[in-house]
N, C-alpha and C positions, 0 to 999 in steps of 0.2 A: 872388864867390859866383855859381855857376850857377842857373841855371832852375830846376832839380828842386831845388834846396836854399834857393828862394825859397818854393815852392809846400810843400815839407813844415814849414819852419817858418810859414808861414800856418795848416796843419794841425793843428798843436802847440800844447796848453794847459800851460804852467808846464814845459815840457821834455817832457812826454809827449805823443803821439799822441794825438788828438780819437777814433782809433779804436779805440783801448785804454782809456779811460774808459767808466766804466759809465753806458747811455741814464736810468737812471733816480736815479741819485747824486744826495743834497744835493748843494746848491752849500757852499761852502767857511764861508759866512754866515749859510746858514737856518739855523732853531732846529729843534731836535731833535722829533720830537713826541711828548707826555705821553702817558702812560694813565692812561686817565679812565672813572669809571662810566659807564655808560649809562643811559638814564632808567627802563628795566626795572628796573636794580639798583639805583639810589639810589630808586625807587618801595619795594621792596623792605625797602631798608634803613632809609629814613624810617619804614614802618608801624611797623616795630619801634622804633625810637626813638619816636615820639609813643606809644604803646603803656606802654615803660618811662617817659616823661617824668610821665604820667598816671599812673601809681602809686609817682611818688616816687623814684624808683631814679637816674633818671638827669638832668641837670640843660642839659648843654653837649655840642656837638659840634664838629667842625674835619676840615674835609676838605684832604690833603694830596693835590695830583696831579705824580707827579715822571714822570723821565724815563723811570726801569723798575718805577714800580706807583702806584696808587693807595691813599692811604689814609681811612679813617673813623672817626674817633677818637672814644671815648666820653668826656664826663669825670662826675664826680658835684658837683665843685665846678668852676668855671674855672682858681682858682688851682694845680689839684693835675697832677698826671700823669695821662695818661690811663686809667681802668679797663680799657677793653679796645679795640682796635684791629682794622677789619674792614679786611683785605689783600687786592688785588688784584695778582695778578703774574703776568702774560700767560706769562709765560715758563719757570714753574711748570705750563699746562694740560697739558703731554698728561706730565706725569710724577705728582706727586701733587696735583693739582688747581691751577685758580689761585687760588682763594678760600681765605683761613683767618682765624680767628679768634685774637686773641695777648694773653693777660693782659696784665697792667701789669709783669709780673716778666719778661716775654719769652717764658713760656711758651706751646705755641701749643694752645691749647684743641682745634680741630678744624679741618682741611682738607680740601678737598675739591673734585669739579668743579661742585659745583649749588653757588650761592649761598644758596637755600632751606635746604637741608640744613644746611648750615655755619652757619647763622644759629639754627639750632632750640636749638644749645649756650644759645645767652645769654637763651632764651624762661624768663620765670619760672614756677617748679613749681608749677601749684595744686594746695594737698591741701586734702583735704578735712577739715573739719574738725565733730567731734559736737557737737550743740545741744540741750540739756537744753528739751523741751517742757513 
């Protein structure tokens, strides 16, 4: 083995070039990283949950943070399926929003790029209602 082929496998990770790897690459071990609310949006999303907890509607919640979205899962009882599911998916923003809303059947109630907005679906309707004086 010559000089120059001492010095490029010195240079060389797992068969490839040290210069051909990417400067900012996982290593082969780290963990992937979540998406996860930010304290805007889980601030957000709590008012409305203690909001419905407070009139009854909604009982339990469970936050799911995976590798490509975050979720906030509504339930009304613990034991049941979730009523509704508040989704984030980063990788949804610049096409139809990364915020949405998803019934319990799949269906996705509303999407969107504001959080706010997408959140107004699950606000409860006050009507008004006549009162005999």
């Amino acid at each position: 083995m010559s000089e120059t082929d001492e010095n490029a496998s010195e240079r060389s990770v797992g068969g490839a070039p040290v210069a051909a790897l990417a400067p900012d690459a996982p290593a082969a071990g780290a963990p992937r990283p979540v998406v996860s609310f930010d304290r805007r949006e889980l601030d957000q999303i709590l008012r409305l949950y203690g909001r419905m907890v407070a009139d009854g509607e909604w009982r339990d919640y469970a936050i799911d943070l995976l590798k490509d979205k975050a979720v906030f899962s509504v339930f009304r009882r613990t034991s049941e399926m979730p009523m509704y599911r508040i989704e984030k998916d980063p990788k949804l923003a610049r096409r139809q929003g990364a915020y949405s809303v998803v019934a319990a059947g799949g269906l996705i109630l509303k999407r969107g790029h504001e959080l706010a907005s997408v959140l107004r679906v699950l606000e409860k309707k006050r009507h008004l209602r006549l009162v005999d004086a």
